[in-house]
N, C-alpha and C positions, 0 to 999 in steps of 0.2 A: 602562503597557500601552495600545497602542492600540485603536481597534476592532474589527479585524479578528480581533486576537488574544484580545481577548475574548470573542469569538465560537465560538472556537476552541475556547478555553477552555470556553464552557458545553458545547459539542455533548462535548468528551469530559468532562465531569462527569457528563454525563448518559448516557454509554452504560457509563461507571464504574458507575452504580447496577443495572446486570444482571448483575452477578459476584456470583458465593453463594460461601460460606463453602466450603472443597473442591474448588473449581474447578481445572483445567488451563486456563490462559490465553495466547494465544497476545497477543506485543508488537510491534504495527507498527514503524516508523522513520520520524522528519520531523518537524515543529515541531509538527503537530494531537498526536500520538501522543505528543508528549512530557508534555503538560498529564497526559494519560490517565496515566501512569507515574507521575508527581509524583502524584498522587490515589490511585492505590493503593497508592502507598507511604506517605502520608497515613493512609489505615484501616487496612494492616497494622499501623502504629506503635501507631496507637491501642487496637487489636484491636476494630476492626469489622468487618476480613475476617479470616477466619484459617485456618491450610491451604492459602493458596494456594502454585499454581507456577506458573512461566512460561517459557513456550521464547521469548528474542528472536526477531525478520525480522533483524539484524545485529547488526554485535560493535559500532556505536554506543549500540546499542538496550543488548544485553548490557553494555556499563562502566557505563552508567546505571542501569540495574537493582542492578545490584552494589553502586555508590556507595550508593543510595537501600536496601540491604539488603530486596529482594525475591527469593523465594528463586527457583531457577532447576531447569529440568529438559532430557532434550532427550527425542529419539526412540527412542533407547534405551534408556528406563525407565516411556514411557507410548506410548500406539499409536493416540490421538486427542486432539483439543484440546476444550472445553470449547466454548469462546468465545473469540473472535480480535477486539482492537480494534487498528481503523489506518487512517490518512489517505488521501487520495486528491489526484491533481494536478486531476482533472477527472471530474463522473459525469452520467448523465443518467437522466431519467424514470424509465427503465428496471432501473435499478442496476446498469447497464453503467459500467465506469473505466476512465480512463487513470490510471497509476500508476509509478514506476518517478523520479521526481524526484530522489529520494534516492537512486539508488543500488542499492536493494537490493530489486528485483522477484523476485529471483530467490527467493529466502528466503522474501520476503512471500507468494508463490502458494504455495509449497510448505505453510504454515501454513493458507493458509486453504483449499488442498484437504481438509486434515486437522481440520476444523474443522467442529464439529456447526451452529455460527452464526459470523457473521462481522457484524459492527455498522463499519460506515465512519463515522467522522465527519470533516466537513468545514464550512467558515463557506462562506457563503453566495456569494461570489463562484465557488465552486468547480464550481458547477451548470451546465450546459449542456443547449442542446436536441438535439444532435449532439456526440458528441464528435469529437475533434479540431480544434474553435474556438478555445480558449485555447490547448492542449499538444500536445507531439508528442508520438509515442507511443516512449518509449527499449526499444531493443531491445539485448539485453546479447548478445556474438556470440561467437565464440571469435577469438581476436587472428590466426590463424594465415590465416581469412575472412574479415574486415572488411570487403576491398575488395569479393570478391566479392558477398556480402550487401547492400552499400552499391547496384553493380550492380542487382543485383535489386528492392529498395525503388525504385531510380528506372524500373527498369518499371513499377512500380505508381502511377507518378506523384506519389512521396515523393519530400522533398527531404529527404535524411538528411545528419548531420553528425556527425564523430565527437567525442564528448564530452571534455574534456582538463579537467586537473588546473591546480591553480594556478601550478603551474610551465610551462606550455603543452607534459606530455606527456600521453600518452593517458590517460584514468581508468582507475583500475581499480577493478574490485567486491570483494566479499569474496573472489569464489573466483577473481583475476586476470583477470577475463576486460573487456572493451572492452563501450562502451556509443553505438548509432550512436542520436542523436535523430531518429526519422523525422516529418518534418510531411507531415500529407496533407490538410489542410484540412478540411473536416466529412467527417466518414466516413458515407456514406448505408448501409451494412449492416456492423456489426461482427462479423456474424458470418460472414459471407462473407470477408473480410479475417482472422478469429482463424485460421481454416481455412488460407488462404495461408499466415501465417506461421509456423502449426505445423509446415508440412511441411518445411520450411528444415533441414538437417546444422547447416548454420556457423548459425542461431539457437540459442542455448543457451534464451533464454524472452524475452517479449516483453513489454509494460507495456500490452495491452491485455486487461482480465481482464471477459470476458462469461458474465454468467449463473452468478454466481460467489459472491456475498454474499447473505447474508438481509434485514438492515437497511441503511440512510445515514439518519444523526441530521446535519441539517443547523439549523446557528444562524445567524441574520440578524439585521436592524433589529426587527423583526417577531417573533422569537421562535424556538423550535424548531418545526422538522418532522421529524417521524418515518416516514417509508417504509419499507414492507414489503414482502418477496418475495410473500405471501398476499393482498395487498390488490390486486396487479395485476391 
């Protein structure tokens, strides 16, 4: 394991330790969220958590959970989540994110609307002062808009690209639908920009999620940090 991933690995052991016994658990998707899943299917085995359930963010999340026999729920047996653990490609100060790497933004916002807390973890390279320094922000569209949408992002001075599969055709998400990468370099107000994008037909959801989570447990050289919505 290298460092990074050890890192990774603490920030989600450590936001592991805020799940109680009875919880509704919402499961991100991506390599940080994976450690987090291994570890709670760790103390269900053991029965140091017990009772739990969990709605995956995707059907990778979902076989993984199944493999590891953690038990599973969705929206139509419960009408809120608990606590929501999941990674992030890029956050700042603020606990503002870019997110949507994997694939699966779409899923992932719907969990953490529904979601009393939402705890992000991420290793330490993941932090920004601005986002859109490292990541663009993937926007999942309907296949049928693409081009148009694409259009549109390059008025706003993004340079979007649509995202393809290893075969070099278009990606698709869980629910079929096309993912354009828009870079826009530091975004000086995410929330100015979340508002553009929302208003978009052909955007089905977007990977930029403002004002959105409670926590980011971020691990480094240096150790954890813990950030809070209350502490801003």
């Amino acid at each position: 394991m290298n460092e990074q991933d050890r890192h990774k690995k603490q920030a989600a052991e450590k936001a592991v330790e805020y799940i109680e016994d009875g919880m509704i658990i919402g499961l991100g998707t991506g390599s940080t969220t994976t450690f987090a899943v291994r570890k709670i299917a760790q103390l269900i085995k053991a029965r140091s958590l017990q009772k739990i359930q969990a709605i995956p963010s995707s059907k990778r999340t979902e076989r993984l959970a199944k493999r590891l026999h953690i038990p599973l729920t969705d929206f139509s047996k419960v009408t809120q989540i608990d606590l929501t653990i999941d990674g992030a490609d890029e956050v700042d100060s603020r606990l503002n994110l870019i997110k949507g790497g994997g694939g699966a933004l779409l899923r992932e916002k719907i969990l953490i609307q529904a979601s009393k807390r939402v705890i992000i973890i991420v290793d330490e390279t993941k932090v920004s002062k601005k986002l859109g320094t490292s990541w663009p922000i993937p926007i999942e569209v309907l296949p049928f808009a693409w081009e148009v949408e694409a259009r549109f992002l390059k008025s706003l001075r993004a340079k979007p690209t649509l995202r393809r599969d290893a075969r070099k055709k278009p990606y698709l998400t869980d629910q079929k639908n096309y993912i354009l990468d828009a870079e826009f370099s530091q975004i000086k107000d995410p929330e100015v920009l979340n508002s553009k994008l929302n208003q978009r037909a052909g955007i089905i959801e977007h990977g930029l999620f403002v004002e959105m989570v409670t926590d980011i447990i971020v691990a480094g050289a240096k150790g954890i940090t813990h950030l809070k919505k209350y502490d801003l």
